[in-house]
LOVEXTOR-451302 format. One line per field, with one value per residue (C-alpha): residue number from 1; residue in one letter; chain; x, y, z. Coordinates in pm, whole numbers, plus 50000, padded with zeros to 5 digits. Layout:
N
rovo: (NUM_...);
drenpa: (A_...);
dovex: (A_...);
x: (X_...);
y: (Y_...);
z: (Z_...);
This chain:
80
rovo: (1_2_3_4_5_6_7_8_9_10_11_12_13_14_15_16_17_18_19_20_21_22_23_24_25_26_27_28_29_30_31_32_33_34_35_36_37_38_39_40_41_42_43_44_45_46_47_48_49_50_51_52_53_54_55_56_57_58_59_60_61_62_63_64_65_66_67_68_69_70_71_72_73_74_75_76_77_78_79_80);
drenpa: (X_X_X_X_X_X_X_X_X_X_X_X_X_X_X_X_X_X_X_X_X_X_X_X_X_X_X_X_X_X_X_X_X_X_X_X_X_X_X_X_X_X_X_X_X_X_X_X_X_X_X_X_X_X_X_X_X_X_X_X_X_X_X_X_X_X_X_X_X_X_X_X_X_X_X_X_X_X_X_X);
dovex: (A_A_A_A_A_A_A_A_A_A_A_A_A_A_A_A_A_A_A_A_A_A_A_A_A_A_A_A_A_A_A_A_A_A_A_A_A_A_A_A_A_A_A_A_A_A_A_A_A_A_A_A_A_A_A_A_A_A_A_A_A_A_A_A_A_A_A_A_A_A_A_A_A_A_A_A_A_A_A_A);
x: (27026_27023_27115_26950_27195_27565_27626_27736_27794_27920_27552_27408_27517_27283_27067_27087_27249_27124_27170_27073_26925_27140_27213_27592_27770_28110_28330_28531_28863_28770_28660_28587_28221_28209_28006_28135_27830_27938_27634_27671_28048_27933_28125_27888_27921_27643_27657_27438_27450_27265_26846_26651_26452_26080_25901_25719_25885_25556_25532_25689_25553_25426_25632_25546_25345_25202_25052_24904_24770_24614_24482_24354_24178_24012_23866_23708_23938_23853_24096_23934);
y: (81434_81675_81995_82295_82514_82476_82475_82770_82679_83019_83156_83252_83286_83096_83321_83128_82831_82495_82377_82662_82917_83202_83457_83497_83316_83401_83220_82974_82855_82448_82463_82753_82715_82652_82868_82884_82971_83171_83077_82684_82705_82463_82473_82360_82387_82491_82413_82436_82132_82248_82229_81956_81958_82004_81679_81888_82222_82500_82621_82984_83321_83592_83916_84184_84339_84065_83972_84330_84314_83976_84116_84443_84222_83999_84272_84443_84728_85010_85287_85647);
z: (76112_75813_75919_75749_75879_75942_76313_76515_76863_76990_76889_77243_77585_77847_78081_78406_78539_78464_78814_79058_78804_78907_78644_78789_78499_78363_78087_78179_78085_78074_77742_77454_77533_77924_78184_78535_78804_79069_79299_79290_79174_78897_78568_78234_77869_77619_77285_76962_76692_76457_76332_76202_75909_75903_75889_75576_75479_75443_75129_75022_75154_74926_74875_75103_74785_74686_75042_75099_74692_74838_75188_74968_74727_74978_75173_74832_74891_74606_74613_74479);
């Protein structure tokens, strides 16, 4: 795996417990990056590795003022 960024594990939080889906979640002292659920008293860690790359990376997006030139041009656009 290639990673396209490097990885950041402390990123995001998680929004509900993977176990019982309650939104009660607190750090925890087990590890830098564990979750403790105070519904289902569970204890989990969460962590980010990184992103693969694109099986084919798109090509480059036009400049803002280049893409509304474009859009203007395509529509026939004549200013007065």
């Amino acid at each position: 795996m290639s990673l396209r960024r490097a990885p950041n594990p402390n990123r995001n939080h998680p929004l509900y417990c993977p176990y019982c889906a309650s939104e009660n979640l607190f750090p925890d002292v087990e590890t830098e990056f564990a979750w403790n659920c105070r519904e289902c008293l569970r204890v989990f860690a969460v962590m980010f590795y990184g992103q693969n790359d694109p099986g084919q990376r798109p090509k480059a997006s036009l400049s803002t003022a280049d893409a509304l030139k474009a859009s203007l041009n395509h529509d026939l656009y004549q200013p007065h």
